[in-house]
N, CA, C and O atoms as a GROMACS GRO file, in nm:
protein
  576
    1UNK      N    1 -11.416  -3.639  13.974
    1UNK     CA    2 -11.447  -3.723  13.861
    1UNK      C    3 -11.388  -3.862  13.886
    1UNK      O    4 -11.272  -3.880  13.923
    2UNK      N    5 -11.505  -3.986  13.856
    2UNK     CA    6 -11.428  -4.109  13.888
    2UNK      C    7 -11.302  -4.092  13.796
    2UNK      O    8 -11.273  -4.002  13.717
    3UNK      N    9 -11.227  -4.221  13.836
    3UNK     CA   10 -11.117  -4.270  13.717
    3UNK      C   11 -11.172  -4.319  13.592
    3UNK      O   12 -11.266  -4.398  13.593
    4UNK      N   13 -11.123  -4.281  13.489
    4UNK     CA   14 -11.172  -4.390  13.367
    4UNK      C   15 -11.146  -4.554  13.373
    4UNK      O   16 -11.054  -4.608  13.435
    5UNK      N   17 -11.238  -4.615  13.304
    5UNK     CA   18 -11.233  -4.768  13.322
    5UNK      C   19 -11.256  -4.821  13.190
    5UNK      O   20 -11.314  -4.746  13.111
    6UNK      N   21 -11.226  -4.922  13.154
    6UNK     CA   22 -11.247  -4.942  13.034
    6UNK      C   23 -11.428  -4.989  13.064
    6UNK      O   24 -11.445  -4.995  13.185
    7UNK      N   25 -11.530  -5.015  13.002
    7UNK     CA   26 -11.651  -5.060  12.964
    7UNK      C   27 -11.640  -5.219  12.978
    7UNK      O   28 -11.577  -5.298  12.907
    8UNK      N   29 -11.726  -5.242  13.097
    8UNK     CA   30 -11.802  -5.369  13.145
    8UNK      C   31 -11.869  -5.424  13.026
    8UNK      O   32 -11.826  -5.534  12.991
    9UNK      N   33 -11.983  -5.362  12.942
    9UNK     CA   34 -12.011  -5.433  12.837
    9UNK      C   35 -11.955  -5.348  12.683
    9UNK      O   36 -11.870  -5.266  12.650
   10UNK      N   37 -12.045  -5.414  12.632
   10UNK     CA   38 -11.968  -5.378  12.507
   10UNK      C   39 -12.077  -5.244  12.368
   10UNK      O   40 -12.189  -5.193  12.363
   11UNK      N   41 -11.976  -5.246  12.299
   11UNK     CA   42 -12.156  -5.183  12.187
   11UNK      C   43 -12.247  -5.310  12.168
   11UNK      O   44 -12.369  -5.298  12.183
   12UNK      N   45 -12.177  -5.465  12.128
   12UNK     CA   46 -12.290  -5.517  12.122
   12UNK      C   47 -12.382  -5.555  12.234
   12UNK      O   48 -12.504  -5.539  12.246
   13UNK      N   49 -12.300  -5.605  12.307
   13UNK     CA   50 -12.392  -5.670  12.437
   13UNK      C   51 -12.496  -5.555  12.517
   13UNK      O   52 -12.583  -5.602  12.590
   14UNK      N   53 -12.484  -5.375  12.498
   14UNK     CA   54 -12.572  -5.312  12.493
   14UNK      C   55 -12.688  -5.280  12.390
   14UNK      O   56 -12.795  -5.221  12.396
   15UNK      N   57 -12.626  -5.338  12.305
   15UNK     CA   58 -12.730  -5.265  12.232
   15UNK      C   59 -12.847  -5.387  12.224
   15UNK      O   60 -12.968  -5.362  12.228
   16UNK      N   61 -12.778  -5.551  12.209
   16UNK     CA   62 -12.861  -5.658  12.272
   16UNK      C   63 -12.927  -5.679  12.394
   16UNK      O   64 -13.003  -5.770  12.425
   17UNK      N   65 -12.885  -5.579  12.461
   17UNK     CA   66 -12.969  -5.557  12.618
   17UNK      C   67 -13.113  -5.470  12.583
   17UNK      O   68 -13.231  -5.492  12.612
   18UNK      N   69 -13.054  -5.376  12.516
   18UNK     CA   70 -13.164  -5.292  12.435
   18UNK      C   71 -13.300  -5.314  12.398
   18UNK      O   72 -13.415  -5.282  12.426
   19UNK      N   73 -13.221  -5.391  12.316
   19UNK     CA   74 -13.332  -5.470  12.202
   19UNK      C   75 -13.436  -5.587  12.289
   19UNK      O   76 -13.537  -5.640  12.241
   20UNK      N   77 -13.388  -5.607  12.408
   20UNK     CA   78 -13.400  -5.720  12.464
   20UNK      C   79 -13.523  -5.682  12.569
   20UNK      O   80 -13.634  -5.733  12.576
   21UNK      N   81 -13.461  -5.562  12.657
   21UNK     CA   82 -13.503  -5.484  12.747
   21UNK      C   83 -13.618  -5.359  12.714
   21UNK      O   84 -13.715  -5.327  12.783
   22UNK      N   85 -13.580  -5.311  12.608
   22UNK     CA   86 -13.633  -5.217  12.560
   22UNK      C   87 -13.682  -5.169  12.470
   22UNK      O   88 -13.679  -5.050  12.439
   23UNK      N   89 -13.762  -5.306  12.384
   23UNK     CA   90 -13.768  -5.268  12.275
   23UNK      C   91 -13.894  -5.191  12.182
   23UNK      O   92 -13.940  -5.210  12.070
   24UNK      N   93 -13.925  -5.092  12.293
   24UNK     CA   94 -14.019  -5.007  12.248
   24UNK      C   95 -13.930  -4.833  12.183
   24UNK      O   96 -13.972  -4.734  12.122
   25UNK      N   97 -13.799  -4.872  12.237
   25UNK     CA   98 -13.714  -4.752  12.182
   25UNK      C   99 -13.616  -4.821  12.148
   25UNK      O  100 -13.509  -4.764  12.171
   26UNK      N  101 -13.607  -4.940  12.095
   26UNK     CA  102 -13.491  -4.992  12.037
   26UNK      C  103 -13.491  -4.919  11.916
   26UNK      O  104 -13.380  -4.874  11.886
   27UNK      N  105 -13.604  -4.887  11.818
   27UNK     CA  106 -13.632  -4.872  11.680
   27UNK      C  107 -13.582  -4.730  11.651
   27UNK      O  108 -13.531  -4.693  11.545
   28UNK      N  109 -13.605  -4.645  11.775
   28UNK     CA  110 -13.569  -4.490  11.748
   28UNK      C  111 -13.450  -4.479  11.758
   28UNK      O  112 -13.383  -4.415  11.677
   29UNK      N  113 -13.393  -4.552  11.879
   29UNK     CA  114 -13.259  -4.509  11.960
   29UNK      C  115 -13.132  -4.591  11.904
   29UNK      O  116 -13.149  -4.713  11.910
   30UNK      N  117 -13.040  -4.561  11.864
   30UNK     CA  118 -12.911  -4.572  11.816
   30UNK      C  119 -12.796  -4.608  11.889
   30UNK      O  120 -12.736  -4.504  11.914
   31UNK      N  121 -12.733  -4.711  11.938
   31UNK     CA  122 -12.603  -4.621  12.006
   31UNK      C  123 -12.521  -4.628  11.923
   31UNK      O  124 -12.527  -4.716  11.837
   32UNK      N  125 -12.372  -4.488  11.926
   32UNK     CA  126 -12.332  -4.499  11.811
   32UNK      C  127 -12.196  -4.509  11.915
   32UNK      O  128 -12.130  -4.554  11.822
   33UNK      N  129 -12.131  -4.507  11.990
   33UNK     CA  130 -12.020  -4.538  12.057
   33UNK      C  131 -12.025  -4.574  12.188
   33UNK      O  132 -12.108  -4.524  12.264
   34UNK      N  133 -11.945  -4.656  12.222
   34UNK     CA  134 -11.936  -4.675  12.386
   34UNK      C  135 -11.762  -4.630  12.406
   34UNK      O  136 -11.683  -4.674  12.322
   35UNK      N  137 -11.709  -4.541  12.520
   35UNK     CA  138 -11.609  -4.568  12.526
   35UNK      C  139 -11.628  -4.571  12.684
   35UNK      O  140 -11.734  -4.588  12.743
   36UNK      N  141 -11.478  -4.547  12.750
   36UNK     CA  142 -11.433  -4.550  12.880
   36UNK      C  143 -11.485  -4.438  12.938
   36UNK      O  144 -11.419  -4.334  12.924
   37UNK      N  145 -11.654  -4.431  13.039
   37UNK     CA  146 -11.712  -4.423  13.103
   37UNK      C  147 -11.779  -4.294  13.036
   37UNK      O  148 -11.770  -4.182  13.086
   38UNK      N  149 -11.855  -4.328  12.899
   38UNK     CA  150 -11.942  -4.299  12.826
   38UNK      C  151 -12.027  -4.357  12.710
   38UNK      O  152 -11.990  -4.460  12.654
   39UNK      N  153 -12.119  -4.305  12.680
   39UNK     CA  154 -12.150  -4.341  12.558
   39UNK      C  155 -12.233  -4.250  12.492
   39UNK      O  156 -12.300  -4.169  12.556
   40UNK      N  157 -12.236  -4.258  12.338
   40UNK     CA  158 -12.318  -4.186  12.250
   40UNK      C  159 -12.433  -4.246  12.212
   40UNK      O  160 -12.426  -4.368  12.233
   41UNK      N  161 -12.565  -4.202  12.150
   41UNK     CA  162 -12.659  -4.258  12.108
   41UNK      C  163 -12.764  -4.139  12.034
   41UNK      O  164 -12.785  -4.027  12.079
   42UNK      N  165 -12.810  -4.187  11.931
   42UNK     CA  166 -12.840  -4.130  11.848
   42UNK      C  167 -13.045  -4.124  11.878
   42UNK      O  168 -13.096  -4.217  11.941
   43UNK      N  169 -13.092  -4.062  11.850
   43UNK     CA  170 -13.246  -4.065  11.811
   43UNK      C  171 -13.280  -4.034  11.674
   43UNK      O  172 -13.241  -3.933  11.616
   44UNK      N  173 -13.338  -4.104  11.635
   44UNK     CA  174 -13.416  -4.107  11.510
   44UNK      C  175 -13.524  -4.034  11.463
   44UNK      O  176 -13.631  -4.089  11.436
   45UNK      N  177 -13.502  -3.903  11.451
   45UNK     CA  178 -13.635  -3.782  11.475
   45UNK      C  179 -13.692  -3.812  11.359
   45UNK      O  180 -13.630  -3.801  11.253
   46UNK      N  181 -13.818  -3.854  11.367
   46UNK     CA  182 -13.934  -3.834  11.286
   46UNK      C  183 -14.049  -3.789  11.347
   46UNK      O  184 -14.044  -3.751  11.464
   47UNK      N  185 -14.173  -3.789  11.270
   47UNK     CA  186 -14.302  -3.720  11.296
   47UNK      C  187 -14.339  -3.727  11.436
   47UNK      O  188 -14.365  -3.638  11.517
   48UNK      N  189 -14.335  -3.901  11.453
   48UNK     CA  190 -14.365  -3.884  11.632
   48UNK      C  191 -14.257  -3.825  11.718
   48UNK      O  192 -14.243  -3.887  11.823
   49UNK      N  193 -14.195  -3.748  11.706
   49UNK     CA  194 -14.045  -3.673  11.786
   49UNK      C  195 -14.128  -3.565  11.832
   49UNK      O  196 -14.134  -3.534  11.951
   50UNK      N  197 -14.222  -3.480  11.699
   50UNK     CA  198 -14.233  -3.376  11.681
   50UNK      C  199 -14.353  -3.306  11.748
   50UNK      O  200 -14.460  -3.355  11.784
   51UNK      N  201 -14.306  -3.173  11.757
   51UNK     CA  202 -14.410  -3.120  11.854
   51UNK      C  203 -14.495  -3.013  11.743
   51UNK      O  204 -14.462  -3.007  11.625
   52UNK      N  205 -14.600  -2.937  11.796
   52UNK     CA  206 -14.625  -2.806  11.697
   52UNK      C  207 -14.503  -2.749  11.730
   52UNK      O  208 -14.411  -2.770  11.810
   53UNK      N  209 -14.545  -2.629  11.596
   53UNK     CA  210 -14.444  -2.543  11.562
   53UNK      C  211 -14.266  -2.597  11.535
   53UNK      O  212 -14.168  -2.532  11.573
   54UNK      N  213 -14.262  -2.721  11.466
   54UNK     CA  214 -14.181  -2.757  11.364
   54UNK      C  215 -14.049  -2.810  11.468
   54UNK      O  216 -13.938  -2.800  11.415
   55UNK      N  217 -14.051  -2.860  11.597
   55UNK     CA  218 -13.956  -2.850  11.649
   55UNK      C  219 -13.960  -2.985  11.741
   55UNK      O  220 -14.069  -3.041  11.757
   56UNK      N  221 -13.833  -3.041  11.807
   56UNK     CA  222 -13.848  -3.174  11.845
   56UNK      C  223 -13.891  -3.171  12.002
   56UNK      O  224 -13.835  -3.088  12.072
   57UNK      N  225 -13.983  -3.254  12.058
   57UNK     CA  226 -14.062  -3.256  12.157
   57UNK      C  227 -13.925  -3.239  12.290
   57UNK      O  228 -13.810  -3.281  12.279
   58UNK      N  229 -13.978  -3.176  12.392
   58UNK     CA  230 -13.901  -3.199  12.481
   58UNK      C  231 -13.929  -3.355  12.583
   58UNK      O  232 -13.841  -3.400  12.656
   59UNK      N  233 -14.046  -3.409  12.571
   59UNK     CA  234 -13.994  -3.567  12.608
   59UNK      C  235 -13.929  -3.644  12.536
   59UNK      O  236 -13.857  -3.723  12.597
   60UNK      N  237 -13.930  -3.649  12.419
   60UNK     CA  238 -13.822  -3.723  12.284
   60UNK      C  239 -13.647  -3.711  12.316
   60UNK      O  240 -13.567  -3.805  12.312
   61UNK      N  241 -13.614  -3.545  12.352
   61UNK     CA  242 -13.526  -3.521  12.394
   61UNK      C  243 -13.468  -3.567  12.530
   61UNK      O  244 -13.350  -3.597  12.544
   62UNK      N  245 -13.576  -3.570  12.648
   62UNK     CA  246 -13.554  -3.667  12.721
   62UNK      C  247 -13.522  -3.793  12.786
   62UNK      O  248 -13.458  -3.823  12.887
   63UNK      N  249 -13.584  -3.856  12.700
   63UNK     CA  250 -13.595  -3.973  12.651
   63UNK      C  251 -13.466  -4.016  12.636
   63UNK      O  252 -13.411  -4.095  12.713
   64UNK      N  253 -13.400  -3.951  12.509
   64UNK     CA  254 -13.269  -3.929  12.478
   64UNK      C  255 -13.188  -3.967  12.594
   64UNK      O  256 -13.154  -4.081  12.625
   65UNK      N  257 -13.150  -3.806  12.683
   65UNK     CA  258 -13.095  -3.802  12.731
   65UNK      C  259 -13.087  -3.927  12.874
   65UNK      O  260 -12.985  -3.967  12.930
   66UNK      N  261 -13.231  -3.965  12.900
   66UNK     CA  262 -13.245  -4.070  13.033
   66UNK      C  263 -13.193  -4.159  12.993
   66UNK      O  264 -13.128  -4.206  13.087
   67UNK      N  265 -13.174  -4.246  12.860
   67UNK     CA  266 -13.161  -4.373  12.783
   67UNK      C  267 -13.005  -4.351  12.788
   67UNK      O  268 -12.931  -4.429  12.848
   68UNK      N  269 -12.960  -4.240  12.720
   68UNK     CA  270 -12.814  -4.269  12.729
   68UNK      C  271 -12.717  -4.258  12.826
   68UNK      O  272 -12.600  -4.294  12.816
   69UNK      N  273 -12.774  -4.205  12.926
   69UNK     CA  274 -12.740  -4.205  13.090
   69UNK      C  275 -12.749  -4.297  13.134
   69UNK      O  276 -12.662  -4.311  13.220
   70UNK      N  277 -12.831  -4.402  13.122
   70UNK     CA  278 -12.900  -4.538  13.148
   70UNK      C  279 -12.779  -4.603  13.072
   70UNK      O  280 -12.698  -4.639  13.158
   71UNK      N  281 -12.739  -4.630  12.966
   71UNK     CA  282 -12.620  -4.757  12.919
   71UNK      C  283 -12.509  -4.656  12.942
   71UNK      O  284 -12.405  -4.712  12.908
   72UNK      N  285 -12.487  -4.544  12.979
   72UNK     CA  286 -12.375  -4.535  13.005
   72UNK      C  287 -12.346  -4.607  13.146
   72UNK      O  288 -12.244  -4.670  13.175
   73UNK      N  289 -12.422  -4.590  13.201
   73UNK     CA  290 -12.444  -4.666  13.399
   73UNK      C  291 -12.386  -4.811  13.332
   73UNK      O  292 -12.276  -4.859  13.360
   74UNK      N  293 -12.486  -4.873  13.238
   74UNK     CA  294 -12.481  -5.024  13.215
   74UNK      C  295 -12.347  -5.034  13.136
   74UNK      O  296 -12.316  -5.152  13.128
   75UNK      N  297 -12.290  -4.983  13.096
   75UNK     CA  298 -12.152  -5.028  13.009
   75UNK      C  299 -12.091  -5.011  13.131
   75UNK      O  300 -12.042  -5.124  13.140
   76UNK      N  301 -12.057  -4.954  13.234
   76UNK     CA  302 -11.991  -4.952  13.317
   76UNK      C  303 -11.985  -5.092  13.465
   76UNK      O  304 -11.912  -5.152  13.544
   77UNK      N  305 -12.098  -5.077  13.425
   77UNK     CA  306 -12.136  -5.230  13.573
   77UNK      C  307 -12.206  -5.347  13.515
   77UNK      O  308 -12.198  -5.458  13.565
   78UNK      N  309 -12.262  -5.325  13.428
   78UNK     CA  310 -12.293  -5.504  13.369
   78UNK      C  311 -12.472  -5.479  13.334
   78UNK      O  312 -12.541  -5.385  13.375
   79UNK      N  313 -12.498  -5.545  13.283
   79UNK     CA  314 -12.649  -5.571  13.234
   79UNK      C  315 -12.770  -5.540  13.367
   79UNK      O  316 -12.885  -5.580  13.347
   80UNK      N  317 -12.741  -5.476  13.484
   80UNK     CA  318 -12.810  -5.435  13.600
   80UNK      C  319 -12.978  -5.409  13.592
   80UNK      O  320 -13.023  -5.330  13.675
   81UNK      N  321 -13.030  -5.442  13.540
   81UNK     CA  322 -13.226  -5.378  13.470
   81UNK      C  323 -13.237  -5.302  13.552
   81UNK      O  324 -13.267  -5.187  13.519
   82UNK      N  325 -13.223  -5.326  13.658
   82UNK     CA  326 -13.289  -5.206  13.794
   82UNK      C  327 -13.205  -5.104  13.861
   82UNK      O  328 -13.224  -5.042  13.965
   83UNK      N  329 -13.107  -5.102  13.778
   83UNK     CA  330 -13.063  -4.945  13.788
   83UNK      C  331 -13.135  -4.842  13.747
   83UNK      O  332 -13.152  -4.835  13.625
   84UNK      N  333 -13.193  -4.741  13.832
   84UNK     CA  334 -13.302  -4.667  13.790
   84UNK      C  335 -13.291  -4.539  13.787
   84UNK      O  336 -13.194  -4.516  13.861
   85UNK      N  337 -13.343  -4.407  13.734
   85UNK     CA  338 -13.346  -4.287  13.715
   85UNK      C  339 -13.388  -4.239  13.894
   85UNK      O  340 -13.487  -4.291  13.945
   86UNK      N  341 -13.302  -4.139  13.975
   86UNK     CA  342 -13.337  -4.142  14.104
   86UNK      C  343 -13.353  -3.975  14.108
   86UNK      O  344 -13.413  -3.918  14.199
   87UNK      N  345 -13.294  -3.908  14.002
   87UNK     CA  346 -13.295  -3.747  13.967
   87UNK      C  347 -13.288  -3.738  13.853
   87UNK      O  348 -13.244  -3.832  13.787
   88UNK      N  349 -13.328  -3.625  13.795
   88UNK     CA  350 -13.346  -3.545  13.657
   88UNK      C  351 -13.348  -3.435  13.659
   88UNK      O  352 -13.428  -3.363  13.719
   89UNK      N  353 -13.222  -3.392  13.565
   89UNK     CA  354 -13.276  -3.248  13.559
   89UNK      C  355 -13.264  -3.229  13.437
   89UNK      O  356 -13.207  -3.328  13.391
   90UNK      N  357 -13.301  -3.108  13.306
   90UNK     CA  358 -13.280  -3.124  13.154
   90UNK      C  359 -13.308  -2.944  13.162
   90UNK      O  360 -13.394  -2.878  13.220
   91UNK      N  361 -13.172  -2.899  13.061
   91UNK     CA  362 -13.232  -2.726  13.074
   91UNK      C  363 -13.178  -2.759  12.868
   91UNK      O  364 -13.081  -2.804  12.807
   92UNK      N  365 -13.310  -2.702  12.836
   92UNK     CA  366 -13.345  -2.697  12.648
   92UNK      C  367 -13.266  -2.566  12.598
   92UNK      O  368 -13.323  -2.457  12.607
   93UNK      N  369 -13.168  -2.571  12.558
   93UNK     CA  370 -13.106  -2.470  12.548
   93UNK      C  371 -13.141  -2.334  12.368
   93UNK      O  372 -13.134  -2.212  12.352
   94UNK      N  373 -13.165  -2.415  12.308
   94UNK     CA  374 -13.213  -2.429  12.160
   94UNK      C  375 -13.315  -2.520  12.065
   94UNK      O  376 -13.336  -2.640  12.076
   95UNK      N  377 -13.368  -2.433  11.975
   95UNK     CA  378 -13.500  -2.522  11.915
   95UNK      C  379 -13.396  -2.637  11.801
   95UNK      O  380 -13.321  -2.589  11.716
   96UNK      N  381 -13.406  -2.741  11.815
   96UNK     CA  382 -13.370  -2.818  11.738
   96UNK      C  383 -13.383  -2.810  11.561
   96UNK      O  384 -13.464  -2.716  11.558
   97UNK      N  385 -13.368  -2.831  11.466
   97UNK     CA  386 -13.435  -2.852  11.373
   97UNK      C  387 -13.510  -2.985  11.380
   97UNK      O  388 -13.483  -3.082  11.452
   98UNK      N  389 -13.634  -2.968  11.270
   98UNK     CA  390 -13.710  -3.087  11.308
   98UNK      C  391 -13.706  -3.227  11.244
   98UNK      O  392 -13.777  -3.318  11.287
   99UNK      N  393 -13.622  -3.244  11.140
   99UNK     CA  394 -13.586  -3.353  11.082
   99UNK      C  395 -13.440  -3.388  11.055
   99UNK      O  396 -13.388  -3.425  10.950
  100UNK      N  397 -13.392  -3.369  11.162
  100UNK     CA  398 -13.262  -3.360  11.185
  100UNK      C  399 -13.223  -3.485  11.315
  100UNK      O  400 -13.277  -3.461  11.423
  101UNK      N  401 -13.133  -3.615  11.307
  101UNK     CA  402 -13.146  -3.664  11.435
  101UNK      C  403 -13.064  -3.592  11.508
  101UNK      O  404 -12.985  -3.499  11.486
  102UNK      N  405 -13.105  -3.664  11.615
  102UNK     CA  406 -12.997  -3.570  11.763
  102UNK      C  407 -12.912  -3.701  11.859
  102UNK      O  408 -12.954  -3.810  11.897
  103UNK      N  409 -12.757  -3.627  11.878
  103UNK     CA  410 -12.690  -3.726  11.937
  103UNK      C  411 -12.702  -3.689  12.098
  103UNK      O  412 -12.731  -3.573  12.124
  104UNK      N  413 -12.685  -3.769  12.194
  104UNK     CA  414 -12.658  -3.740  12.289
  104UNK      C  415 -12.538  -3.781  12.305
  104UNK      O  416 -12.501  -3.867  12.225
  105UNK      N  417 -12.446  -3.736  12.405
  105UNK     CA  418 -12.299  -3.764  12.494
  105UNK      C  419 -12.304  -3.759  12.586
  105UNK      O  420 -12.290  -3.652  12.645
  106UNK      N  421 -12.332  -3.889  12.656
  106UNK     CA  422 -12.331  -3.917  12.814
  106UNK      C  423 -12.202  -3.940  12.859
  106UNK      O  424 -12.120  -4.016  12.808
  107UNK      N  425 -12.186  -3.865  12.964
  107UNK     CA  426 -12.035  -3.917  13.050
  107UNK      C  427 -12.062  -3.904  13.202
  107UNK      O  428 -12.105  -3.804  13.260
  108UNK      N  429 -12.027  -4.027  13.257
  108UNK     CA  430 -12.038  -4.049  13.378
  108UNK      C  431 -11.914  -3.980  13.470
  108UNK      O  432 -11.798  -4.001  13.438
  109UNK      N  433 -11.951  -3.891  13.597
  109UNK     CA  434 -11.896  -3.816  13.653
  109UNK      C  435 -11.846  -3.862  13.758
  109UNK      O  436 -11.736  -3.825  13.797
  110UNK      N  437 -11.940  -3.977  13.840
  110UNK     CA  438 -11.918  -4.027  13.935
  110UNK      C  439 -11.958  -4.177  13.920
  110UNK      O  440 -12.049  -4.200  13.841
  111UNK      N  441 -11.918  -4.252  13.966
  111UNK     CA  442 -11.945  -4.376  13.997
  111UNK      C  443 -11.956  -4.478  14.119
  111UNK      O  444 -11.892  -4.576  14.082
  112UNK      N  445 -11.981  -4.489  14.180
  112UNK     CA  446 -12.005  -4.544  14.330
  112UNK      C  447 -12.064  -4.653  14.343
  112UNK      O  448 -12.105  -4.705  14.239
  113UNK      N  449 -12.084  -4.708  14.443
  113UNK     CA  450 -12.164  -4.830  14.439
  113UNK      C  451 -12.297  -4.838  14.473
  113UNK      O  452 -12.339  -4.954  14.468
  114UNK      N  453 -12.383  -4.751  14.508
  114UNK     CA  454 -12.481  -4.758  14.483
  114UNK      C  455 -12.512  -4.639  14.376
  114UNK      O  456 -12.620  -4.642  14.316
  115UNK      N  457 -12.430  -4.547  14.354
  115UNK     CA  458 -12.530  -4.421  14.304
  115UNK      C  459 -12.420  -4.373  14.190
  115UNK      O  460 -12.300  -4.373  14.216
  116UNK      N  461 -12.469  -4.333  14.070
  116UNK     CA  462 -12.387  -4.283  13.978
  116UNK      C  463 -12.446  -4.138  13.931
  116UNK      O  464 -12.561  -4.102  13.959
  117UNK      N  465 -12.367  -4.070  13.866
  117UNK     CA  466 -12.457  -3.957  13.836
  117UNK      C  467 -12.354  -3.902  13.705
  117UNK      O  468 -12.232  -3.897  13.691
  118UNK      N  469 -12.452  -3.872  13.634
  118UNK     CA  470 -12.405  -3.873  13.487
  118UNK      C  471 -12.461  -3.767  13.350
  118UNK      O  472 -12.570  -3.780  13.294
  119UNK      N  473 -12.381  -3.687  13.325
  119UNK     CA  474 -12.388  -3.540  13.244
  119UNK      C  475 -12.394  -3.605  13.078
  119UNK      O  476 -12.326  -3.685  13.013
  120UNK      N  477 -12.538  -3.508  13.046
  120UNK     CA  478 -12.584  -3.547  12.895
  120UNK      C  479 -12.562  -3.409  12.810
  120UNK      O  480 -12.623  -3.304  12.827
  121UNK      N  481 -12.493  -3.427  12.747
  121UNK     CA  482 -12.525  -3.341  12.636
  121UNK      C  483 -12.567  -3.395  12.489
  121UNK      O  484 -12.513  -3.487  12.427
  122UNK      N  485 -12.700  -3.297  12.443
  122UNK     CA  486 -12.760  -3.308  12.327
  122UNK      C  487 -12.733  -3.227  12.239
  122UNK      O  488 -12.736  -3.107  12.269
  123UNK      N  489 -12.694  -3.270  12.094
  123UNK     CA  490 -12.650  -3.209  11.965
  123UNK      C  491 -12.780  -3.223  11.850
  123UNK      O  492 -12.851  -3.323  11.861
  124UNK      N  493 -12.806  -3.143  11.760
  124UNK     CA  494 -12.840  -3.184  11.664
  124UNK      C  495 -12.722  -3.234  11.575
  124UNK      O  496 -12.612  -3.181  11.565
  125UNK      N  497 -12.773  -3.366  11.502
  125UNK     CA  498 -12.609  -3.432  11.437
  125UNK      C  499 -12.544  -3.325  11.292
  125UNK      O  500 -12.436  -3.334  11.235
  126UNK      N  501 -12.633  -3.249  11.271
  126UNK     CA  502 -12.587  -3.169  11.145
  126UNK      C  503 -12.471  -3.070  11.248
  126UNK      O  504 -12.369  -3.033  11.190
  127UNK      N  505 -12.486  -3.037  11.371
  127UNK     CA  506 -12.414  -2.913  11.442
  127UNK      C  507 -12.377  -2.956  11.604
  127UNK      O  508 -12.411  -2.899  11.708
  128UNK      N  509 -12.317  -3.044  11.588
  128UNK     CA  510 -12.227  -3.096  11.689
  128UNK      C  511 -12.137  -2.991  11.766
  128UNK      O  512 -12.036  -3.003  11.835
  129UNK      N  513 -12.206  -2.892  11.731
  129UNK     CA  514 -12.095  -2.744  11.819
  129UNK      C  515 -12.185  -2.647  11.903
  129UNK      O  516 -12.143  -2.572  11.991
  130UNK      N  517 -12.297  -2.658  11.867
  130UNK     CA  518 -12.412  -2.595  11.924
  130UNK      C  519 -12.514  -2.654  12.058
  130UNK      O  520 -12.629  -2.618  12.031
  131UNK      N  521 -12.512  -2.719  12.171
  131UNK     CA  522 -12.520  -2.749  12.219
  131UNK      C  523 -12.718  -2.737  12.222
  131UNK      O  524 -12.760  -2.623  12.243
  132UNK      N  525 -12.801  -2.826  12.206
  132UNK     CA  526 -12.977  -2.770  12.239
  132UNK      C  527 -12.968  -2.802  12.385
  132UNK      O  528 -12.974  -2.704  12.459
  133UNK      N  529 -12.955  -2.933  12.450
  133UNK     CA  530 -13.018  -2.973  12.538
  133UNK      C  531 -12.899  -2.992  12.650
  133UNK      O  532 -12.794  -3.026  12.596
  134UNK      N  533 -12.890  -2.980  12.780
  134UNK     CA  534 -12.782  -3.063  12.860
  134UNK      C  535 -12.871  -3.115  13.011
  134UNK      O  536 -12.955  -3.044  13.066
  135UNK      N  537 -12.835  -3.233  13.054
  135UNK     CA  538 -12.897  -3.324  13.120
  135UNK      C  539 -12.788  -3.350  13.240
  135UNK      O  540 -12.674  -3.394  13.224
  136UNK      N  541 -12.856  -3.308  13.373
  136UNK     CA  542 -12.766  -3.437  13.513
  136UNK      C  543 -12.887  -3.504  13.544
  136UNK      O  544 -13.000  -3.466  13.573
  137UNK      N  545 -12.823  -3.633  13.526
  137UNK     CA  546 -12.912  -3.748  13.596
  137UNK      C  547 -12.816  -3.829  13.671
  137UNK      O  548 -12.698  -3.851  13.646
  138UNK      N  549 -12.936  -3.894  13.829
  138UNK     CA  550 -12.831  -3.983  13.899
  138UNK      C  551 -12.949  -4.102  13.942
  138UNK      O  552 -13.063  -4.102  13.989
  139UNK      N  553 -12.830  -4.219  13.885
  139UNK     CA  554 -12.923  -4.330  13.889
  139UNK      C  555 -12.865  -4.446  14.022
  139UNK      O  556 -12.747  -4.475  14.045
  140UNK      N  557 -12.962  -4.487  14.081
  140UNK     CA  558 -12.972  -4.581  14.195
  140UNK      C  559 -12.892  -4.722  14.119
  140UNK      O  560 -12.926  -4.756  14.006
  141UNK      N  561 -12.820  -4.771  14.170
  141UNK     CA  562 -12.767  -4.911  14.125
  141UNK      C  563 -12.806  -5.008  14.231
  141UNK      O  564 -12.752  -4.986  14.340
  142UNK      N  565 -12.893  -5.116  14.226
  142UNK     CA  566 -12.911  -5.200  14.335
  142UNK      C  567 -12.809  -5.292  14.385
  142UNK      O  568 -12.723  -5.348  14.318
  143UNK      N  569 -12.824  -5.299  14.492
  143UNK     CA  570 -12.761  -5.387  14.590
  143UNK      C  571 -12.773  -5.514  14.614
  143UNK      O  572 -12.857  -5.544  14.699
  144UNK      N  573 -12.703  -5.617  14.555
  144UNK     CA  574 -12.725  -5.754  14.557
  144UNK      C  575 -12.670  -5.818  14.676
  144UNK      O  576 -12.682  -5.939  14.692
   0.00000   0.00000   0.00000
């Protein structure tokens, strides 16, 4: 496990990267903490989340989990755009409820200079003890 570091940017200056960068999931996506070589972020489950049979889509959940893997990378090294998703993996552990948001908890495991790789776990926010979703992703950091 790297060392902890304190956070390159900040909650605001991510979440203004966000908004800036991304603002086709700025509206859903939340972040609700940044700390030393993590962060939380929330999704906003409504109708478009939802799949048949009353339960939250597994790309929504994805989504989730890629996005908050993604500013956890960026709180750590700086506003980078082209740090990119280079693996995925996501195992759905439980049906969500369906109007319920869901947090993710990204924490970065490794950190390197080109390559980071970084463990998601997904909560529904009513049951923060029950684990639905857990995520490794490792993202490419470019080389200037």
């Amino acid at each position: 496990m790297s060392t902890p570091i304190d956070p390159e940017m900040t909650h605001a200056a991510l979440n203004a990267f966000l908004r800036a960068e991304f603002p086709q999931v700025a509206e859903r996506l939340a972040l609700s903490d940044v700390r030393a070589m993590g962060v939380s972020l929330r999704l906003h489950v409504g109708p478009a989340q939802l799949r048949p049979g009353g339960t939250v889509s597994g790309p929504a959940m994805f989504e989730l989990a890629d996005v908050a893997a993604y500013l956890a990378v960026l709180s750590q090294i700086g506003p980078v755009a082209l740090a990119v998703t280079t693996s995925a993996s996501i195992d759905f552990m439980r049906k969500p409820a369906a109007e319920i948001d869901m947090i993710a908890t990204a924490d970065l495991l490794k950190l390197g200079k080109t390559l980071a790789v970084v463990d998601v776990k997904v909560f529904s926010e009513n049951d923060m003890n029950r684990l639905i979703a857990r995520a490794s992703l490792t993202y490419s950091i470019p080389v200037y």
